[in-house]
C-alpha positions as CSV (number, residue, x, y, z in Angstrom):
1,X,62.1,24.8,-13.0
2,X,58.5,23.3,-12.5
3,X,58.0,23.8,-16.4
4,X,60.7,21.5,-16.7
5,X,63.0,24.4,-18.6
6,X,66.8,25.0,-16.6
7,X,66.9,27.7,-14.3
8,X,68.3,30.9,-15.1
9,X,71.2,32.5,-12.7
10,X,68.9,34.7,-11.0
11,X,66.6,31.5,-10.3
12,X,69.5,29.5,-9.1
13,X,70.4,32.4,-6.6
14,X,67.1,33.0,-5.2
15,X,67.0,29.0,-4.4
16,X,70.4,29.3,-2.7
17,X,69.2,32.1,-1.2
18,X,66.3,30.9,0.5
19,X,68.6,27.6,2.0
20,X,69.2,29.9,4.5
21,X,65.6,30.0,6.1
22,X,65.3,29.2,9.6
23,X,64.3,25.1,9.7
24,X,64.5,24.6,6.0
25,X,66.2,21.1,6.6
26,X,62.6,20.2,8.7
27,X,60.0,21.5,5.9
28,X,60.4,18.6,3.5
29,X,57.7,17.3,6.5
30,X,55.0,19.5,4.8
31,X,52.0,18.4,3.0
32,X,53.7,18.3,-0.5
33,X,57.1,16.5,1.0
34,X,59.4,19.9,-0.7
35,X,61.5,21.8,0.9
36,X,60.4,25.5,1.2
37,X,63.7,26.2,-0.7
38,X,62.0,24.2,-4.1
39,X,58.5,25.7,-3.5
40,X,60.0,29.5,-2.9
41,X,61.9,29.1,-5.8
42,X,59.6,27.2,-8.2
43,X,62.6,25.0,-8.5
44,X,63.1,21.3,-7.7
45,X,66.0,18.6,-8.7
46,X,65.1,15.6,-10.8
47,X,66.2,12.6,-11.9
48,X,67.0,14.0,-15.8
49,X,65.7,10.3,-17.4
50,X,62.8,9.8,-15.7
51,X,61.2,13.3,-16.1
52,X,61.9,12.7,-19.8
53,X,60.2,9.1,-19.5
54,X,57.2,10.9,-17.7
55,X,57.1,13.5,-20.4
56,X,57.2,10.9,-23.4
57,X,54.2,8.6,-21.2
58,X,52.7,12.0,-20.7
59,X,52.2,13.0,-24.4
60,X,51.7,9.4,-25.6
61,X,48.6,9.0,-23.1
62,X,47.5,12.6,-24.6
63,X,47.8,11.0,-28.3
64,X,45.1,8.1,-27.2
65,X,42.1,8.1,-29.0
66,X,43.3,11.0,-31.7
67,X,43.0,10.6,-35.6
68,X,45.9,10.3,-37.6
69,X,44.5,11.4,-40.5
């Protein structure tokens, strides 16, 4: 899911779902480069070690400049 959490059934069947759009293989062309199956959906596939690299670069530039006291 965009929050990074694992989709639930019903999330997984509404992405499957929406595959079946009309010239899905040709949105990826869009603006944001996703298919309207990922944006319908609010689902996307990712490469499981790098979103966890980004998340752990993501909270260690958030801890920059914070007191450890």
């Amino acid at each position: 899911m965009n929050n990074g959490q694992a989709p639930t059934p019903k999330d997984v069947l509404i992405r499957s779902l929406c595959r079946i759009i009309p010239f899905d293989g040709l949105s990826f062309l869009g603006t944001n480069g996703k298919g309207w199956h990922d944006v319908l959906s609010k689902t996307y596939v990712v490469d499981i070690e790098k979103f966890k690299t980004g998340q752990i670069l993501a909270n260690e530039l958030d801890q920059i400049g914070q007191s450890t006291d």
